[in-house]
C-alpha positions in Angstrom: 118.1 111.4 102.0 116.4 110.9 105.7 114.4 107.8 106.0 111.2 108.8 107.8 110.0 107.2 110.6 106.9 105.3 110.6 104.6 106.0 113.6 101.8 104.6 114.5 98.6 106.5 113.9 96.2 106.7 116.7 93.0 108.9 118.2 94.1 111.4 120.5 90.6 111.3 122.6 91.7 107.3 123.2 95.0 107.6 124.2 94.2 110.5 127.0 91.8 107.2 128.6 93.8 105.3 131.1 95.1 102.2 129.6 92.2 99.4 131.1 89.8 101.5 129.9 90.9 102.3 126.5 91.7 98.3 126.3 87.8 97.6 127.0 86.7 99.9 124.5 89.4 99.0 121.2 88.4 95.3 121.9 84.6 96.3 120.4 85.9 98.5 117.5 86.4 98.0 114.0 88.5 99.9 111.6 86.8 101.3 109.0 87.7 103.5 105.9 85.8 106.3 104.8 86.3 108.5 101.6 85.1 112.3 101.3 81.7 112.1 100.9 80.5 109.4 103.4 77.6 110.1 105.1 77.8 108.7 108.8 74.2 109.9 110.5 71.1 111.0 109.0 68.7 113.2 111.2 66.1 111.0 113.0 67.9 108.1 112.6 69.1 106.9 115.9 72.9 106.5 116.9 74.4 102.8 116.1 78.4 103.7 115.7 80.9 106.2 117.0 83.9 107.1 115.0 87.2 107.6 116.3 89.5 109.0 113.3 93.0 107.9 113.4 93.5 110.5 110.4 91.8 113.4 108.4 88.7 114.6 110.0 85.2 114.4 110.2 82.7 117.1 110.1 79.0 117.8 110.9 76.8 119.6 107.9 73.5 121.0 109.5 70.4 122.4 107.5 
């Protein structure tokens, strides 16, 4: 049997940031975990976090 690798997880939209910049933002961030479900933004409220997902996805539900 093959032992797997482990690699390290990370945001693609980070790691396409040159490196002093992506430092500056990482040093404010906070890793979270979410579960299906989660509900990140209501309408109206105003913006307070961004998300960068390291895995899984996150989608917008309009109506």
């Amino acid at each position: 049997m093959r032992s797997k690798e482990k690699q390290e997880v990370t945001n693609k939209l980070l790691d396409g940031l040159p490196s002093k910049l992506r430092k500056t933002i990482l040093a404010q961030c906070e890793q979270v975990h979410l579960t299906s479900g989660d509900i990140l933004h209501e309408r109206g409220q105003g913006i307070d976090y961004i998300f960068y997902p390291l895995t899984g996805y996150i989608s917008l539900v309009t109506t």
